[in-house]
C-alpha positions as CSV (number, residue, x, y, z in Angstrom):
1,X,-28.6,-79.3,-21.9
2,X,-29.6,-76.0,-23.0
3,X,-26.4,-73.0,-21.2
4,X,-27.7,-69.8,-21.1
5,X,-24.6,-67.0,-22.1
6,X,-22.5,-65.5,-19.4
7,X,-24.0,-62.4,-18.4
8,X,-20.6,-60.7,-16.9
9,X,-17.5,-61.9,-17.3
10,X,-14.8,-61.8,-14.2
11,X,-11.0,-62.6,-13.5
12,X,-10.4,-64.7,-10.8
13,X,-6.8,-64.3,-8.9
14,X,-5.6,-67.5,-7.3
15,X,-2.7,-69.0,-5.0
16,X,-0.5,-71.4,-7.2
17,X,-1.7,-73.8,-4.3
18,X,-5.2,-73.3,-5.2
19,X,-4.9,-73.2,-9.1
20,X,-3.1,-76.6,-8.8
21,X,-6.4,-78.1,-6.6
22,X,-8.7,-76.5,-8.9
23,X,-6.5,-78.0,-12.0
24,X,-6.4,-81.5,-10.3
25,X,-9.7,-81.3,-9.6
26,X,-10.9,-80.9,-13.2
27,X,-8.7,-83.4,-14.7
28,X,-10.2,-86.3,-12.1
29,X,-13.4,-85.1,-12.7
30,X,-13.0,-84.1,-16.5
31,X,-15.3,-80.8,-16.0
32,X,-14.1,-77.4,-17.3
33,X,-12.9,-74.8,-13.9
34,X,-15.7,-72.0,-15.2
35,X,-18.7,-74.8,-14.7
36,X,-16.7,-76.1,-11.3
37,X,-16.5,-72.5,-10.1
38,X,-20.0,-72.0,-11.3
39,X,-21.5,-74.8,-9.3
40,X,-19.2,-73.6,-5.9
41,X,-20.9,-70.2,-6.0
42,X,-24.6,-71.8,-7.1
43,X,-24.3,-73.5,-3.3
44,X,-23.0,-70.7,-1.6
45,X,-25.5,-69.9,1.1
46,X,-26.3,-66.3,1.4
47,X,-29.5,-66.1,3.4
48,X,-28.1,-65.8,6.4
49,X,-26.0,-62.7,5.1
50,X,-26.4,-59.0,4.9
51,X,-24.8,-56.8,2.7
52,X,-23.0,-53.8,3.2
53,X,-21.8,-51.0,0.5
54,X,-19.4,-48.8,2.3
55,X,-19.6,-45.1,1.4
56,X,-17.0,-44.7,-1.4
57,X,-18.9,-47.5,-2.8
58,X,-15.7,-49.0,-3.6
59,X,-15.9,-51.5,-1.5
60,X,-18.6,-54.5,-0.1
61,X,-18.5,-56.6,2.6
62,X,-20.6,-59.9,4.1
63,X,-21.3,-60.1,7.3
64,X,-23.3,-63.1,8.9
């Protein structure tokens, strides 16, 4: 399988709670958190979404 590099890099905050899914998830499943994390956004459906910067441009928000 041929990964391409990461592009940007980001720090994700968690909950303990969710660290400790996302922990026990990866040890049943034996797949690293970045490529599990990867594969949640990849289905992420954003076509029924638009955009919006606010005027600071500080901040963004979805809205279906």
């Amino acid at each position: 399988m041929n990964k391409k590099w990461a592009v940007k890099r980001i720090t994700l905050n968690l909950a303990s709670n969710e660290l400790e899914k996302l922990e026990q998830y990866c040890q049943k499943t034996g797949r690293p958190a970045t490529d599990v994390i990867r594969e949640l956004i990849r289905s992420l459906e954003t076509n029924n979404f638009q955009l919006t910067v606010h005027e600071d441009n500080r901040e963004e928000s979805w809205t279906p």
